[in-house]
C-alpha positions in Angstrom: 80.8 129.1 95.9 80.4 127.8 92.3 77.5 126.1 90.6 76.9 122.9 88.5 73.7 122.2 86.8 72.9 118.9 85.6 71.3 118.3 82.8 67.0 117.7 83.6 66.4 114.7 82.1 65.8 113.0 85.6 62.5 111.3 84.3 61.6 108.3 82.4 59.5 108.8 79.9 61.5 112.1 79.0 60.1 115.4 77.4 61.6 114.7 73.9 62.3 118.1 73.0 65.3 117.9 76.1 67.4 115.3 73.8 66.8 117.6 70.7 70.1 119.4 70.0 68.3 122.6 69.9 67.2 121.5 73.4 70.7 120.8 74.7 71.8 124.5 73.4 69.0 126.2 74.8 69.7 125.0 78.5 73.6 125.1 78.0 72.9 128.6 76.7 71.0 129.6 79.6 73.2 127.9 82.5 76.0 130.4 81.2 74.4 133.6 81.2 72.5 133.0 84.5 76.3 132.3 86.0 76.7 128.6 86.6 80.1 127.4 86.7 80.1 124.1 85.2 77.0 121.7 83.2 76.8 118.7 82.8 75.0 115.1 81.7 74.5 111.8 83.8 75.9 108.2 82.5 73.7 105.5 81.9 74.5 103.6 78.7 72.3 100.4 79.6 70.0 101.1 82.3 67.7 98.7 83.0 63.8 98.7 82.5 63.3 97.6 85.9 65.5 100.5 87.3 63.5 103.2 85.0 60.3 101.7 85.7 61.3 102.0 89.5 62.5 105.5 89.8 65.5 105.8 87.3 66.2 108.2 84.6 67.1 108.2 80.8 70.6 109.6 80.0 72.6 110.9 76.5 75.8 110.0 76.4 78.0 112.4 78.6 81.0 113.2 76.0 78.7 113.9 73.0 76.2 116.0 74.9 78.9 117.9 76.5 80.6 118.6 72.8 77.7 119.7 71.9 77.0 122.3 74.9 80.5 123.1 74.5 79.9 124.4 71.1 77.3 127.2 72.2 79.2 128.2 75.3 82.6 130.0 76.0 83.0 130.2 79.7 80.8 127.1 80.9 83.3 124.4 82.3 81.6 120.6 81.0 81.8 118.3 83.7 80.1 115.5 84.0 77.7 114.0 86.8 79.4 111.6 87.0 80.9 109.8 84.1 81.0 105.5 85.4 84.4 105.0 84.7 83.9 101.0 84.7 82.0 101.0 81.8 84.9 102.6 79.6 88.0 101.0 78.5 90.3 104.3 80.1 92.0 104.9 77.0 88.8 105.2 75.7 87.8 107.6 78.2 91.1 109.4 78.3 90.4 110.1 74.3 87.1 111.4 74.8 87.9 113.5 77.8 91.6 115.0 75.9 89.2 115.8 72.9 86.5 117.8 74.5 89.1 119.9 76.7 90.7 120.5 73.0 87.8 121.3 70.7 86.4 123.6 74.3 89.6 125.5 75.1 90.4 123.8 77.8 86.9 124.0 79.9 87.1 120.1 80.8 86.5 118.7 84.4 86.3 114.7 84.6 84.3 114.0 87.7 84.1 110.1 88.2 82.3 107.5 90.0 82.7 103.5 90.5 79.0 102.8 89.6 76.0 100.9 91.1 74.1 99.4 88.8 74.4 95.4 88.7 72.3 95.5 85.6 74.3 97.7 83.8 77.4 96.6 84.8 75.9 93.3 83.2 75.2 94.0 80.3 78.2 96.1 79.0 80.0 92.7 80.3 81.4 94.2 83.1 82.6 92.7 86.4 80.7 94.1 88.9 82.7 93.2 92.2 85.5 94.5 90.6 85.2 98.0 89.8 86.9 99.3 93.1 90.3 97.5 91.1 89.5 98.7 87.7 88.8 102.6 88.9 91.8 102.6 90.9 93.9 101.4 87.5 92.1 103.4 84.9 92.7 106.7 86.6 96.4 105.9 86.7 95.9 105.2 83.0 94.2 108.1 82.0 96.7 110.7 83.8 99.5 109.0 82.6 98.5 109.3 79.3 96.9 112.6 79.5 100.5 114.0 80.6 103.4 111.4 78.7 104.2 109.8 75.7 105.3 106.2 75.5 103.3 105.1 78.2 103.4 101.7 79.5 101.0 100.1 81.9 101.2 96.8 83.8 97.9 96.0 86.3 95.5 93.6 86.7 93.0 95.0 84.5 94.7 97.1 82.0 98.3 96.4 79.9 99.3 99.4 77.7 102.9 99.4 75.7 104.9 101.8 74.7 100.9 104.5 74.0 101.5 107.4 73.0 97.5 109.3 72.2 97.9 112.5 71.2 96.7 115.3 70.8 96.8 115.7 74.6 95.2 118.3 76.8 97.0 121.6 76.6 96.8 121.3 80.9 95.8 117.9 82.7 92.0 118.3 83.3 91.0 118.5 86.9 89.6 114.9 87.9 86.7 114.5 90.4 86.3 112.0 92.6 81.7 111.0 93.5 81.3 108.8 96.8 80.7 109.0 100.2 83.2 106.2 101.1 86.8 106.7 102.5 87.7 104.8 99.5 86.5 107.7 97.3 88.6 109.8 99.2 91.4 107.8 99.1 91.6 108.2 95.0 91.6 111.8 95.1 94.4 112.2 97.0 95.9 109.8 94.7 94.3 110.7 91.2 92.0 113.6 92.0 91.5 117.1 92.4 88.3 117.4 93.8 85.6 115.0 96.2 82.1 114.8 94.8 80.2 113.8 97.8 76.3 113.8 98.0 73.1 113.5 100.5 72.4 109.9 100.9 70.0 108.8 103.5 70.2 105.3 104.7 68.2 103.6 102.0 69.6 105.7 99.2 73.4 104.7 100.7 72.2 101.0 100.4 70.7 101.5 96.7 74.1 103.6 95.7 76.3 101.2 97.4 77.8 104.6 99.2 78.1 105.6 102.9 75.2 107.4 104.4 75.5 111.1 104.6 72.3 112.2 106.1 73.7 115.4 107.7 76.1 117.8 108.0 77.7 116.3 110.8 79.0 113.3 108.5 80.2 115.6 105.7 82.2 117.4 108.0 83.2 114.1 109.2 84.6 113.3 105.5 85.9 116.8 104.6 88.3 116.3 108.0 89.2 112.6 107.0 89.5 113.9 103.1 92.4 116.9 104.9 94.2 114.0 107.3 95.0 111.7 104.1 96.2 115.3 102.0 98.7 116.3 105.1 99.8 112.3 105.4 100.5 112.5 101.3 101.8 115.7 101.4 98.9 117.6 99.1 97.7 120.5 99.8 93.7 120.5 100.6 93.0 124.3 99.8 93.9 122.6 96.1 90.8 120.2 96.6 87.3 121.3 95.3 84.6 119.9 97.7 81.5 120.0 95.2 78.3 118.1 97.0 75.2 117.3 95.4 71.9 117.1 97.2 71.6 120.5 98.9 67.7 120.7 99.8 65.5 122.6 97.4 65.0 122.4 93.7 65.0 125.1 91.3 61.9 126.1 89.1 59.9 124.0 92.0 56.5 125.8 93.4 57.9 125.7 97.1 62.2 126.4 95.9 62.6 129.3 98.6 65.7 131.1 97.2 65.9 132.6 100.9 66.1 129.9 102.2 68.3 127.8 100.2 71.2 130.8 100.3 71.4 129.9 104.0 72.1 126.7 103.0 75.1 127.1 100.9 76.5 129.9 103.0 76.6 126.9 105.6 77.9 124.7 103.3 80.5 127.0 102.7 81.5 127.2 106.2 81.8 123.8 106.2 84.7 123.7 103.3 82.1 122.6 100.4 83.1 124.8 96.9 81.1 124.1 94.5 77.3 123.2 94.5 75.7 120.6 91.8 72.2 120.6 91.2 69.5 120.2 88.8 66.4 122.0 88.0 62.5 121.3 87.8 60.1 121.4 85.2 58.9 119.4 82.2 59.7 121.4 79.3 63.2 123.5 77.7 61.1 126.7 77.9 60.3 125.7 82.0 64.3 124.6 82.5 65.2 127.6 80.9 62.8 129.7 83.5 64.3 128.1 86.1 67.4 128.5 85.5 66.9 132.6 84.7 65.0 132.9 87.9 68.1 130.8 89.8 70.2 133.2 88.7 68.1 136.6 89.3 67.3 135.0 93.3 71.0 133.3 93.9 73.6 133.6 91.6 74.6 137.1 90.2 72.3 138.9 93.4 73.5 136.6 96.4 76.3 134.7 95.4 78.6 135.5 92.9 78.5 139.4 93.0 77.4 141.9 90.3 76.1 140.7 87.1 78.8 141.5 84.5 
């Protein structure tokens, strides 16, 4: 099993001292010497004050904070949770995404989602009933482009002739598919190479605009319809991270039980899930960083991953 942390801003107001760039090193820092596999940022350009107000979070902006993490890491992979690929012209994206796998040696992972938010999909000017259409199109943009010269491109959202954006990606970066939905799982058999599924009781399912997963019984559920559409396409599934999000238990939290949260992931694993996003508690860098020390010491190096190098 491998490990994602998520950047903690998941507050509004935030600490400041978590959007300071000595912040951002810090906790980048941290996540790789405590083991994680991967770390990452959240994507909200234009949230809403009513969302905020009502639960939501503040955000940086995913590509810059990740070029930035990437800069005081070697081994961390930078993958975002989840970039709204809507909001971004692809080509845009595909530039972005082509130049942090350069300038990071290759450590780039773009994990994906359609996006949720009316508001914001307002206010960037974006059609909201129409982002199923404009994924499916910008992810055959962005691979083309990440992988040819010349490109051409004919849908009904995007029209490219004759694009050649170099410098590419030395290797395609793995692209990750978030949802719950069959559609989701439909795109990475097309596009992807990895499902990003997460815990979404009823009411969060509705808000998300996601199918429920309240259980292990519907994960399985997807994981098995996930392996029927690979064998009908002819891709191999072993190829296919499975990395959820929403395992119970918070880091850095007075009741995390390391204990029993191991039990946890060693079910997950069972299951077919490979890699594990999460975030951390706490209200400071110095408690992130503490948390994610301790995560390592409790499950990482001790429980999970083997010997501390």
């Amino acid at each position: 099993m491998r490990f994602v942390l998520t950047h903690p801003v998941h507050t509004h107001p935030y600490h400041p001292e978590l959007v300071t760039g000595s912040g951002v090193a810090a906790i980048a820092a941290a996540a790789e010497r405590a083991g994680f596999y991967g770390f990452g940022f959240t994507d909200h350009p234009a949230p809403t004050q009513r969302w905020l107000e009502s639960g939501g979070h503040d955000a940086l902006d995913p590509f810059v904070a990740m070029g930035f993490a990437a800069a005081v890491t070697t081994r961390l992979r930078l993958i975002p949770n989840l970039v709204v690929l809507p909001y971004r012209n692809p080509l845009i994206v595909a530039k972005a995404g082509a130049t942090l796998d350069a300038l990071s040696g290759g450590r780039f992972t773009l994990a994906v989602g359609v996006g949720y938010l009316k508001g914001e999909f307002a206010a960037l000017g974006v059609d909201f009933e129409q982002r199923a259409g404009i994924v499916d199109e910008a992810l055959d943009v962005i691979r083309q482009v990440w992988t040819a010269d010349n490109v051409s491109f004919a849908g009904k959202h995007f029209e490219l002739d004759g694009i050649t954006a170099h410098p590419r990606p030395q290797q395609r970066p793995p692209i990750w598919i978030g949802g719950n939905t069959a559609a989701a799982r439909r795109r990475v058999v097309t596009h992807g190479d990895g499902w990003c599924p997460f815990a979404a009781p009823q009411m969060l399912a509705r808000v998300t605009k996601t199918a429920t997963m309240d259980d292990d019984t519907e994960l399985i559920a997807g994981i098995e319809d996930l392996k029927r559409r690979c064998d009908a396409a002819g891709r191999d599934f072993a190829e296919i991270d499975i990395a959820f999000n929403g395992l119970r238990g918070t880091p850095g939290a007075s009741n995390f039980n390391p204990a029993s949260f191991i039990a946890d992931v060693e079910r997950l694993a069972k299951i077919g899930v490979t890699v594990i996003t999460l975030s951390v508690a706490g209200d400071s860098v110095d408690q992130f960083v503490s948390a994610i020390e301790e995560f390592g010491d409790t499950v990482l190096w001790h429980h999970v991953e083997g010997t501390r190098p």
